[in-house]
KOLGU-4560 file (N, C-alpha, C; in nm, 3 decimals, padded with zeros to 5 digits):
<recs>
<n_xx: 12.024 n_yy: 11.458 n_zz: 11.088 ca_xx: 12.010 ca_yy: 11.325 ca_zz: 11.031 c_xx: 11.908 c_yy: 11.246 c_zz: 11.112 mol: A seq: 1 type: UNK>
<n_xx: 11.791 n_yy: 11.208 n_zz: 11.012 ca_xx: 11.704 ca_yy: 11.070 ca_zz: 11.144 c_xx: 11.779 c_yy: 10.944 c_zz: 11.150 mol: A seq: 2 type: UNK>
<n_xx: 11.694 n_yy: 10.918 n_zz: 11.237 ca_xx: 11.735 ca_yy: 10.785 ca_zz: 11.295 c_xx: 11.643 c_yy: 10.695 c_zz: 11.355 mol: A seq: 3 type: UNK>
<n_xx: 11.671 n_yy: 10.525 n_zz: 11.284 ca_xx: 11.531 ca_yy: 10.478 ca_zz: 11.331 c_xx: 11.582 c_yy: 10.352 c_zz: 11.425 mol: A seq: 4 type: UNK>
<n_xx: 11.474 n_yy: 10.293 n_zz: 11.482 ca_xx: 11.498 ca_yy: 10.239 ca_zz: 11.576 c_xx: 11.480 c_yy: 10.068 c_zz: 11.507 mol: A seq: 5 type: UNK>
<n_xx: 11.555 n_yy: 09.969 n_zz: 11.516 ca_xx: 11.568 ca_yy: 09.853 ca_zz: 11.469 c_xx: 11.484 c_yy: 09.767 c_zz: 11.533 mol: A seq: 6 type: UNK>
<n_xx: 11.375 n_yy: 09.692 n_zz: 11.483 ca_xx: 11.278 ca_yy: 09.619 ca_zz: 11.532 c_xx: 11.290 c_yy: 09.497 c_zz: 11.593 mol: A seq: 7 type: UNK>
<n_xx: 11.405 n_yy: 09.457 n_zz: 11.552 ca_xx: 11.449 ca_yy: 09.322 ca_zz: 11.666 c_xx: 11.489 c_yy: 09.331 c_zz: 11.790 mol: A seq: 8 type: UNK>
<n_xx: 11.619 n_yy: 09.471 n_zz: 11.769 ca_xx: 11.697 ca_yy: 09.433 ca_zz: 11.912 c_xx: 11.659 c_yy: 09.594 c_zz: 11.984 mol: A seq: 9 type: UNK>
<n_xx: 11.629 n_yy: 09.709 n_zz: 11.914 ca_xx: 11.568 ca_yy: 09.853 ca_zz: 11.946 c_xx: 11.692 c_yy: 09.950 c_zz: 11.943 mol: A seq: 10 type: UNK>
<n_xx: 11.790 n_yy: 09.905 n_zz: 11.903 ca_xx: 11.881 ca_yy: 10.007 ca_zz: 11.871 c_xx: 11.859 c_yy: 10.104 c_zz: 11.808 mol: A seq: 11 type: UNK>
<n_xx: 11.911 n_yy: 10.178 n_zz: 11.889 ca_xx: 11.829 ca_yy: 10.357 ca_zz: 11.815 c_xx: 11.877 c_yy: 10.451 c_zz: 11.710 mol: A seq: 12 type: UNK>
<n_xx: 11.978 n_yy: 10.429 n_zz: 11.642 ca_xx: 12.052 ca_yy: 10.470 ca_zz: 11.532 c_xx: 12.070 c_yy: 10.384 c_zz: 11.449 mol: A seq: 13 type: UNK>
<n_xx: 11.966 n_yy: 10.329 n_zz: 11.383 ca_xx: 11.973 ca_yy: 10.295 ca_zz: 11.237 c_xx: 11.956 c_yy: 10.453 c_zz: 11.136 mol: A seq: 14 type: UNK>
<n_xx: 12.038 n_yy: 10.391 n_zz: 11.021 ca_xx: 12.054 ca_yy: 10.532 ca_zz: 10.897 c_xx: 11.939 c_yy: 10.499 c_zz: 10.818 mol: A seq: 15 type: UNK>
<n_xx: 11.844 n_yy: 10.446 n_zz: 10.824 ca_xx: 11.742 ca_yy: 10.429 ca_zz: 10.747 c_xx: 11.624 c_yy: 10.332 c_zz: 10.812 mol: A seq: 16 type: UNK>
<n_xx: 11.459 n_yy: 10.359 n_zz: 10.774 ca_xx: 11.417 ca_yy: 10.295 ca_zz: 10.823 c_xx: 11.396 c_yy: 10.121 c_zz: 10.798 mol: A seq: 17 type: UNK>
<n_xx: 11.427 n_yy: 10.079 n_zz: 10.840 ca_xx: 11.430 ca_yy: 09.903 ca_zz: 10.808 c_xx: 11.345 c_yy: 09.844 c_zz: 10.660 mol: A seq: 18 type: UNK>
<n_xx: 11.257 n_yy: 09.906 n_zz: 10.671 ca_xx: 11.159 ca_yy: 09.830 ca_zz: 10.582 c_xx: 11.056 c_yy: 09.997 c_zz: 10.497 mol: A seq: 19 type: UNK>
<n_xx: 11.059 n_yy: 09.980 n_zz: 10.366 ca_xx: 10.992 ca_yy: 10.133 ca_zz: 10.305 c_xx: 10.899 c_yy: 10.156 c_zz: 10.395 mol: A seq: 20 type: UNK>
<n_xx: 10.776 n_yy: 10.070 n_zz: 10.435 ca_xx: 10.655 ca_yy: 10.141 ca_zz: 10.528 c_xx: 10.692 c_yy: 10.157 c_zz: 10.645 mol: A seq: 21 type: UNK>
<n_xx: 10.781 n_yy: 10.219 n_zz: 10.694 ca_xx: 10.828 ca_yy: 10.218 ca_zz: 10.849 c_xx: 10.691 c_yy: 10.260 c_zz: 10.979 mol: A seq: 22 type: UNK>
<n_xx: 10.608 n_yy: 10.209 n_zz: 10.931 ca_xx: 10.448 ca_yy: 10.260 ca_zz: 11.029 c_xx: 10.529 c_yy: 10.206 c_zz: 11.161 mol: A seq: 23 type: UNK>
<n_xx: 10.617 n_yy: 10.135 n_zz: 11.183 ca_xx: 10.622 ca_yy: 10.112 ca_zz: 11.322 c_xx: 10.729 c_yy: 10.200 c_zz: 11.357 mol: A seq: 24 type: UNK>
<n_xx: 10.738 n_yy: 10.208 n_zz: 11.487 ca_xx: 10.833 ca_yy: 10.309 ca_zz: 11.567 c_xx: 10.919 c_yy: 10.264 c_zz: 11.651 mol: A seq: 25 type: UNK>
<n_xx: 10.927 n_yy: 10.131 n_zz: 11.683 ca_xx: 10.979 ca_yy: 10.081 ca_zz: 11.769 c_xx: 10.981 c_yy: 09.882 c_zz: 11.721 mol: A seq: 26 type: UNK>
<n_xx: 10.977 n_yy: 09.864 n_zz: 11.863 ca_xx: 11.002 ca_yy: 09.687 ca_zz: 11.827 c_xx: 10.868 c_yy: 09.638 c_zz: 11.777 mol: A seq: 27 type: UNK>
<n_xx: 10.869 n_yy: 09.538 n_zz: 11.694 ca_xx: 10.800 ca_yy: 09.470 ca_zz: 11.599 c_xx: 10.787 c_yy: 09.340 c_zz: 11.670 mol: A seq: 28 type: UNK>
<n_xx: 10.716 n_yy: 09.265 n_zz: 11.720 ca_xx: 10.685 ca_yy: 09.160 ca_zz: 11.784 c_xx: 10.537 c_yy: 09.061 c_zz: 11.752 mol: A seq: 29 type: UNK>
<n_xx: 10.559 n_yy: 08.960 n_zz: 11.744 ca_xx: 10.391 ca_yy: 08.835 ca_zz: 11.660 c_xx: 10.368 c_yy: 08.881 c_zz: 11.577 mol: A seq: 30 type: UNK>
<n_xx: 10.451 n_yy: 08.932 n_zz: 11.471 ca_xx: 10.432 ca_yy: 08.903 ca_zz: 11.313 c_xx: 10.530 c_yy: 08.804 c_zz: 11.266 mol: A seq: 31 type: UNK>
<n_xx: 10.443 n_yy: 08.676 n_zz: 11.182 ca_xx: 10.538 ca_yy: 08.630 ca_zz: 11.109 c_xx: 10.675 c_yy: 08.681 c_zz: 10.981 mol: A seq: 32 type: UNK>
<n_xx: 10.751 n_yy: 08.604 n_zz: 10.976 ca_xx: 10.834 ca_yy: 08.628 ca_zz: 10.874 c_xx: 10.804 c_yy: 08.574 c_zz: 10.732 mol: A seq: 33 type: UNK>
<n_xx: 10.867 n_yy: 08.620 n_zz: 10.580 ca_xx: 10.885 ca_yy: 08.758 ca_zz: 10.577 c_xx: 10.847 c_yy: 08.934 c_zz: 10.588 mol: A seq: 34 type: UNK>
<n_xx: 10.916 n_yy: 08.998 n_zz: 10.655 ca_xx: 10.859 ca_yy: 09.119 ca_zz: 10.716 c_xx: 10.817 c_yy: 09.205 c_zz: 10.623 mol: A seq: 35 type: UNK>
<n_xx: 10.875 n_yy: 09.193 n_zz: 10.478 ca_xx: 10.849 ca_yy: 09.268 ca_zz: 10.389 c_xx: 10.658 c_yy: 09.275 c_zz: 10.321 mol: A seq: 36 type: UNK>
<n_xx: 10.646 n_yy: 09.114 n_zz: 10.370 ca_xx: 10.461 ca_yy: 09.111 ca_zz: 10.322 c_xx: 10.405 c_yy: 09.213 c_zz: 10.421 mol: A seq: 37 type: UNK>
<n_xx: 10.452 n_yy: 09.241 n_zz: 10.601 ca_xx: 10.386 ca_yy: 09.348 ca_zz: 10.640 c_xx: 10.412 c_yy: 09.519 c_zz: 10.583 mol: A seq: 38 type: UNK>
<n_xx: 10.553 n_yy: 09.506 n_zz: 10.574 ca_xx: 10.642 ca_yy: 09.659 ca_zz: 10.579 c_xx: 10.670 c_yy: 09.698 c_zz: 10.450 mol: A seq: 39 type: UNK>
<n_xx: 10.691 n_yy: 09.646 n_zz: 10.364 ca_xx: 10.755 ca_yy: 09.628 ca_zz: 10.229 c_xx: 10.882 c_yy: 09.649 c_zz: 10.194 mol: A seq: 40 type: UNK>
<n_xx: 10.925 n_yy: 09.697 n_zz: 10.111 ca_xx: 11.087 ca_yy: 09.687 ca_zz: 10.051 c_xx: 11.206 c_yy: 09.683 c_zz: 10.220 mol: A seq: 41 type: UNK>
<n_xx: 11.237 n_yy: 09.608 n_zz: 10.199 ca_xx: 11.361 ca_yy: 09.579 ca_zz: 10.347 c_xx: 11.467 c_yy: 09.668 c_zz: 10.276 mol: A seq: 42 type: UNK>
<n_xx: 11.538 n_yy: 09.772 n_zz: 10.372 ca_xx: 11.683 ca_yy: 09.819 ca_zz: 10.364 c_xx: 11.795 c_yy: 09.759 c_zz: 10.316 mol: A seq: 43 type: UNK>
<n_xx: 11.799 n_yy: 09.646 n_zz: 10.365 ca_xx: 11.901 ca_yy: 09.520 ca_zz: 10.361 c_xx: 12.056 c_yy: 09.620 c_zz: 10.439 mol: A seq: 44 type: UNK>
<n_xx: 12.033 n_yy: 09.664 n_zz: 10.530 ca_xx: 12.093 ca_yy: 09.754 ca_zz: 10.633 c_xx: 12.094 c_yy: 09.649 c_zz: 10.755 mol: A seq: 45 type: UNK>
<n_xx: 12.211 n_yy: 09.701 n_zz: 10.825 ca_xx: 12.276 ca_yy: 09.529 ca_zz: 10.915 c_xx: 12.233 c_yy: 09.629 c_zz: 11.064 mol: A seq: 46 type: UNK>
<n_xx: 12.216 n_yy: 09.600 n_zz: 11.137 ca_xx: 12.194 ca_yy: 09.660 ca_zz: 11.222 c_xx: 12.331 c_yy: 09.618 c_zz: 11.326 mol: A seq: 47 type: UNK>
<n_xx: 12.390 n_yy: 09.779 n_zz: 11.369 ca_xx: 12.502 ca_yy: 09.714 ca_zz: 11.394 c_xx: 12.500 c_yy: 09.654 c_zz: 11.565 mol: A seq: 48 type: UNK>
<n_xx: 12.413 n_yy: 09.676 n_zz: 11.591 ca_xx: 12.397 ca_yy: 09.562 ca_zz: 11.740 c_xx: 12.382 c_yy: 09.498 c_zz: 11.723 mol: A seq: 49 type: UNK>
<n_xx: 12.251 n_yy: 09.434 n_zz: 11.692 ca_xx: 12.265 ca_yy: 09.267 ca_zz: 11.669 c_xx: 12.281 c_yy: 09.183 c_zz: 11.567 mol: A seq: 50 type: UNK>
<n_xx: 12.279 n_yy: 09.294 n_zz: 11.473 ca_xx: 12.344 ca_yy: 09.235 ca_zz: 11.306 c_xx: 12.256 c_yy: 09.153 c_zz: 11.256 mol: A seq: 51 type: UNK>
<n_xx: 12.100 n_yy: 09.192 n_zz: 11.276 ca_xx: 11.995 ca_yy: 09.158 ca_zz: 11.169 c_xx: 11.993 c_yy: 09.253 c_zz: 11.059 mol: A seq: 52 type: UNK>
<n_xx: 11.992 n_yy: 09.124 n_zz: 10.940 ca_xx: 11.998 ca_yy: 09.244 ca_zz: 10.809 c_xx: 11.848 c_yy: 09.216 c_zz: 10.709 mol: A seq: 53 type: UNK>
<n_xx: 11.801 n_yy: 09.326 n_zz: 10.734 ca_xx: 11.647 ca_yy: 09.355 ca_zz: 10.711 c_xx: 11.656 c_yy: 09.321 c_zz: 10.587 mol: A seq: 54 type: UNK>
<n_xx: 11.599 n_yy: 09.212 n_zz: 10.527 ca_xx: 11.562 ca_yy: 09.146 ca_zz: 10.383 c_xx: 11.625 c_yy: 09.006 c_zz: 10.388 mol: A seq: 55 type: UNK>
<n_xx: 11.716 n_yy: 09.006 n_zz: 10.461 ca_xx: 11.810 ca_yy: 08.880 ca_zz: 10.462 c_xx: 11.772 c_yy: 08.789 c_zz: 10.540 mol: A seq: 56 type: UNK>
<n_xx: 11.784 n_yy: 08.811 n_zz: 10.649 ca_xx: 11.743 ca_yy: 08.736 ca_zz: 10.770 c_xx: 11.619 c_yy: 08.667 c_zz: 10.797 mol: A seq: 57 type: UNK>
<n_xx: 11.526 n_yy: 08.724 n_zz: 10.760 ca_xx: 11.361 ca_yy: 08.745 ca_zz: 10.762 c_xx: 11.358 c_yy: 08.678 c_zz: 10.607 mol: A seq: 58 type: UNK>
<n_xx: 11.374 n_yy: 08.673 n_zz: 10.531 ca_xx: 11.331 ca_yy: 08.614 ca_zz: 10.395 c_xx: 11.337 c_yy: 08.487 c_zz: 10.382 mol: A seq: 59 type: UNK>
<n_xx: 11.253 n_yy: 08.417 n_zz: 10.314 ca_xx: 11.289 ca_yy: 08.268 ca_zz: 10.276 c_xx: 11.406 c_yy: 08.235 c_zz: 10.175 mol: A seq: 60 type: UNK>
<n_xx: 11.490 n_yy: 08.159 n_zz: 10.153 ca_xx: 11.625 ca_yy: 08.161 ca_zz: 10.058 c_xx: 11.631 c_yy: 07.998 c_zz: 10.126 mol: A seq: 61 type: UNK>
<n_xx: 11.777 n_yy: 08.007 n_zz: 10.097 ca_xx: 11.844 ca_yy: 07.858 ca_zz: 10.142 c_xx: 11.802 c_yy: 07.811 c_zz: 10.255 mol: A seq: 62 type: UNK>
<n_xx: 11.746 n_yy: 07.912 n_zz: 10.379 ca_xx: 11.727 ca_yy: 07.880 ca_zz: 10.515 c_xx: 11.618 c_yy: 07.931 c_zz: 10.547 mol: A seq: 63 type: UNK>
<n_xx: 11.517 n_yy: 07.852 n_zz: 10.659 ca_xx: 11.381 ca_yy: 07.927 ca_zz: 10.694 c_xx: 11.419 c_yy: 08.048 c_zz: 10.725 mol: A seq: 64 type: UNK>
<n_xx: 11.283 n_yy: 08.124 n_zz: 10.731 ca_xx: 11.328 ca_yy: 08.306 ca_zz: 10.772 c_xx: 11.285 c_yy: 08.283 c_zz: 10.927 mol: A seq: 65 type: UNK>
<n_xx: 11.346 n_yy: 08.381 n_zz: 10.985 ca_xx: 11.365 ca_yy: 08.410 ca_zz: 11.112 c_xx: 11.303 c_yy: 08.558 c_zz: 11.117 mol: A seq: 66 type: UNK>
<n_xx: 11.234 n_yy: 08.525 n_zz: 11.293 ca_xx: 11.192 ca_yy: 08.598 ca_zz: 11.313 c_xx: 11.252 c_yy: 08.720 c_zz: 11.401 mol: A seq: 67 type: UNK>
<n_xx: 11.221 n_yy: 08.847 n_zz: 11.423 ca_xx: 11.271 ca_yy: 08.906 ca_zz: 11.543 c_xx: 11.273 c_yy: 08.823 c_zz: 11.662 mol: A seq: 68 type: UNK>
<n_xx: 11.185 n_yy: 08.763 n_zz: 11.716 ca_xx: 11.180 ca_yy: 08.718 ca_zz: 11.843 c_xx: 11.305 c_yy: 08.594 c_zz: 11.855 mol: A seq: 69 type: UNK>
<n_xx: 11.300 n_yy: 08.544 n_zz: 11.736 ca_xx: 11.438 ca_yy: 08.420 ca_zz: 11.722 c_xx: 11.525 c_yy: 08.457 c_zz: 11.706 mol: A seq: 70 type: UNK>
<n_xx: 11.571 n_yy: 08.595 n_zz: 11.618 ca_xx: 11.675 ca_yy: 08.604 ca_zz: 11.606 c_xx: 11.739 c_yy: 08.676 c_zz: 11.745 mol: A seq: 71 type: UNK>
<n_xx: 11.680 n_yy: 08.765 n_zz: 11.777 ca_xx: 11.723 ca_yy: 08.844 ca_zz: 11.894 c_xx: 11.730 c_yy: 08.683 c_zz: 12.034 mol: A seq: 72 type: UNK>
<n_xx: 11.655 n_yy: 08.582 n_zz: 12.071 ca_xx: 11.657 ca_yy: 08.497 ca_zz: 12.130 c_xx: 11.818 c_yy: 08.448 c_zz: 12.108 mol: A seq: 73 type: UNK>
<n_xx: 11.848 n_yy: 08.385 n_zz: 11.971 ca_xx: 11.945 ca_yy: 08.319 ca_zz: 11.983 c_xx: 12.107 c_yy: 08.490 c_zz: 12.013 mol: A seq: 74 type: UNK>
<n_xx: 12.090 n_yy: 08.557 n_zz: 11.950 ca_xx: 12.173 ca_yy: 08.697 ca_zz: 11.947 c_xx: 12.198 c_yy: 08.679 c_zz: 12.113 mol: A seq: 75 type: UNK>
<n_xx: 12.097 n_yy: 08.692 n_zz: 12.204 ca_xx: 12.123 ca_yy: 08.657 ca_zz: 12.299 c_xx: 12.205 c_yy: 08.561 c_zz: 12.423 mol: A seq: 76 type: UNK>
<n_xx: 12.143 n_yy: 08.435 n_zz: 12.340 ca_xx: 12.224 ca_yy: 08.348 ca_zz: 12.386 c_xx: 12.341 c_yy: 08.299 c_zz: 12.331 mol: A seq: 77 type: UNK>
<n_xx: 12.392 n_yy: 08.370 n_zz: 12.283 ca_xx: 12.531 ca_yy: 08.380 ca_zz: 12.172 c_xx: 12.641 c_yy: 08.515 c_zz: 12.296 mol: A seq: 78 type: UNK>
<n_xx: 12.530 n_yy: 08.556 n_zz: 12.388 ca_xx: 12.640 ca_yy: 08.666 ca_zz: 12.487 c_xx: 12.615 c_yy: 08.787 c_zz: 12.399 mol: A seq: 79 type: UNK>
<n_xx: 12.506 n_yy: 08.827 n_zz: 12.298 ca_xx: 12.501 ca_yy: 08.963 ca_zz: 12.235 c_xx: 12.637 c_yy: 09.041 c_zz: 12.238 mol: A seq: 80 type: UNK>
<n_xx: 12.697 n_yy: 08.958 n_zz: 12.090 ca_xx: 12.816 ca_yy: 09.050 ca_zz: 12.054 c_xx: 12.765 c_yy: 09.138 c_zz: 11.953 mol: A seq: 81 type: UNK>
<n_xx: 12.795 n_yy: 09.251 n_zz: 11.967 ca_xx: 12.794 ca_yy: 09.368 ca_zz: 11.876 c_xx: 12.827 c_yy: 09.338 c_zz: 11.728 mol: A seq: 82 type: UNK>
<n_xx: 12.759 n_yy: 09.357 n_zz: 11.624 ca_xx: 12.780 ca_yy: 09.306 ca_zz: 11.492 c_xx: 12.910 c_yy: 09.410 c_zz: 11.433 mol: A seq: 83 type: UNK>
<n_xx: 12.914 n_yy: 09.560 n_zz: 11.530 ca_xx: 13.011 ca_yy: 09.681 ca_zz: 11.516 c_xx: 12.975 c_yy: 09.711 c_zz: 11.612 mol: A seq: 84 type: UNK>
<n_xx: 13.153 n_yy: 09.660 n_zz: 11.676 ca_xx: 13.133 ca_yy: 09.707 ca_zz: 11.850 c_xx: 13.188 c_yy: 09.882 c_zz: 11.868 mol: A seq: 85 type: UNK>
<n_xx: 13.259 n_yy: 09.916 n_zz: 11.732 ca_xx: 13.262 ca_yy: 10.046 ca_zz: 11.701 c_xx: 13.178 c_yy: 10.154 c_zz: 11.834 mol: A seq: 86 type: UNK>
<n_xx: 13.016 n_yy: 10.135 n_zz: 11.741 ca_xx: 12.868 ca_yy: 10.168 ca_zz: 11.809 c_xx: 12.825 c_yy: 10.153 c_zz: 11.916 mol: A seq: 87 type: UNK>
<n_xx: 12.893 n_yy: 10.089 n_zz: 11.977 ca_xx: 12.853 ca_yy: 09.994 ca_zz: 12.137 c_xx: 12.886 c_yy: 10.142 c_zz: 12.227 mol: A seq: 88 type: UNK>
<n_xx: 12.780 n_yy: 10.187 n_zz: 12.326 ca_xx: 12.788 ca_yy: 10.304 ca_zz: 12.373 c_xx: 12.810 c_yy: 10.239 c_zz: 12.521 mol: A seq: 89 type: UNK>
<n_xx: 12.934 n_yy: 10.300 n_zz: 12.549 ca_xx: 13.003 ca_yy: 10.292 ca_zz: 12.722 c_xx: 12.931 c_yy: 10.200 c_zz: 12.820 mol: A seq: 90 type: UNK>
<n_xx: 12.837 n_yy: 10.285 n_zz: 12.796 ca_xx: 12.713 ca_yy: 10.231 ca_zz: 12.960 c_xx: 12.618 c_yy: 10.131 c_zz: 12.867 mol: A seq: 91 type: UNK>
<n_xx: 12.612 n_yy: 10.069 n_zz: 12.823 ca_xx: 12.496 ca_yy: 10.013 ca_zz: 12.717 c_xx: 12.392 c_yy: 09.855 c_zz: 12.754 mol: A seq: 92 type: UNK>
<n_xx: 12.293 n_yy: 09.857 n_zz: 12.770 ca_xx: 12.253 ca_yy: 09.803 ca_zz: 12.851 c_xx: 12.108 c_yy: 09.742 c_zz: 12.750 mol: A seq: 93 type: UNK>
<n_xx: 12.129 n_yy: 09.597 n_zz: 12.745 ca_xx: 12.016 ca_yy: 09.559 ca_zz: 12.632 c_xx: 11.836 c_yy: 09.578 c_zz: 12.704 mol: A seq: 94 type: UNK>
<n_xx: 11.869 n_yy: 09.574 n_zz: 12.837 ca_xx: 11.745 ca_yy: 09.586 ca_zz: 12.917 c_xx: 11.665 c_yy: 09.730 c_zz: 12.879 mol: A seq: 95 type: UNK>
<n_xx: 11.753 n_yy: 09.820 n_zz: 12.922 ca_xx: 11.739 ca_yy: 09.917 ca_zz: 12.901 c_xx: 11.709 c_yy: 10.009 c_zz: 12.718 mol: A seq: 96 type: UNK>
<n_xx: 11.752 n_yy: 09.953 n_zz: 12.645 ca_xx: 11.730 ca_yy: 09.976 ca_zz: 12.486 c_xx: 11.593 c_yy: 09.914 c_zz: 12.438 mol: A seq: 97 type: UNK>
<n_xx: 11.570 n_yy: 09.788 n_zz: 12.494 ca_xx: 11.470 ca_yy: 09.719 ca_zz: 12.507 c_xx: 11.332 c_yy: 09.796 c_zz: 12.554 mol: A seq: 98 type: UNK>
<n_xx: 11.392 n_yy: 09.869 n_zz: 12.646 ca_xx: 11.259 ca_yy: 09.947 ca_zz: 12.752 c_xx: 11.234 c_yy: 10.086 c_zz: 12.662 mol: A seq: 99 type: UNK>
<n_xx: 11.342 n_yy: 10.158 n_zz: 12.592 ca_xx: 11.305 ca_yy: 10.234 ca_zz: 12.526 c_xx: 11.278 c_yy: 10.229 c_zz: 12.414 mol: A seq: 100 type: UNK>
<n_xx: 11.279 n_yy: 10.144 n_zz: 12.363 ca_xx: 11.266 ca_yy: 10.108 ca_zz: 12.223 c_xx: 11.064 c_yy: 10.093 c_zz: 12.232 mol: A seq: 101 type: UNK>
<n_xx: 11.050 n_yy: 10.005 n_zz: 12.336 ca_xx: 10.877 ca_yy: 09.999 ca_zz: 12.363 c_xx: 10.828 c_yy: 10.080 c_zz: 12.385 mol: A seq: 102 type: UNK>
<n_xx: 10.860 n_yy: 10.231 n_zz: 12.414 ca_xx: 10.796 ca_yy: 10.322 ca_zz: 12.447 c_xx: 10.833 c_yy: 10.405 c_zz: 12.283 mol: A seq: 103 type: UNK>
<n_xx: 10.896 n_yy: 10.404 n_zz: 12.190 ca_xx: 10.851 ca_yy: 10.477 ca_zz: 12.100 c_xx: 10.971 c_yy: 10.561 c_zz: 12.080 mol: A seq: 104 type: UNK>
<n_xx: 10.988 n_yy: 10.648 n_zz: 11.997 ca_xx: 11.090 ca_yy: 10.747 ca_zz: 12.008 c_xx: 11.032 c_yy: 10.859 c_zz: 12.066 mol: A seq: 105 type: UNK>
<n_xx: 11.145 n_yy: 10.961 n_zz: 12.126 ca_xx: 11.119 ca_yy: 11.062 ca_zz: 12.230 c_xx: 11.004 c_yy: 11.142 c_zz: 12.172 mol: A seq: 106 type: UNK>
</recs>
């Protein structure tokens, strides 16, 4: 089964890639929102770390769209609770997901 890496927070087991053009491999950073004018069709798949849901979050609707960098900002200062702490792996370390997520998949 692949697995892709979520562009806000870099969690590495998403079941699908976020957005149909998945050209990126990792975190997505200084593109405006919505992500779909870069990537196209969004998953609308929740990411279960930080519980950005690709089409939702990022889209214009009732509320401005948000970006990765905001949403993961405030996710943060919220104490990054797990959207499914299910997934939350033992040793898990946002520094560290962060660092691999910028380098790409293996």
């Amino acid at each position: 089964m692949n697995h892709y890496i979520c562009p806000c927070c870099g969690y590495p087991e998403l079941t699908a890639p976020a957005y149909t053009d998945a050209s990126f491999v990792g975190l997505v950073r200084g593109l405006s929102a919505p992500y779909c004018v870069h990537f196209g069709m969004p998953s609308y798949e929740v990411c279960p770390c930080c519980g950005f849901e690709f089409g939702y979050d990022d889209e214009p609707g009732t509320s401005s769209p948000t970006t990765f960098e905001q949403f993961l900002a405030e996710w943060i200062a919220e104490g990054m609770p797990w959207f499914d702490p299910s997934k939350r792996p033992r040793l898990w370390s946002l520094k560290q997901q962060l660092a691999d997520a910028a380098k790409g998949p293996p």
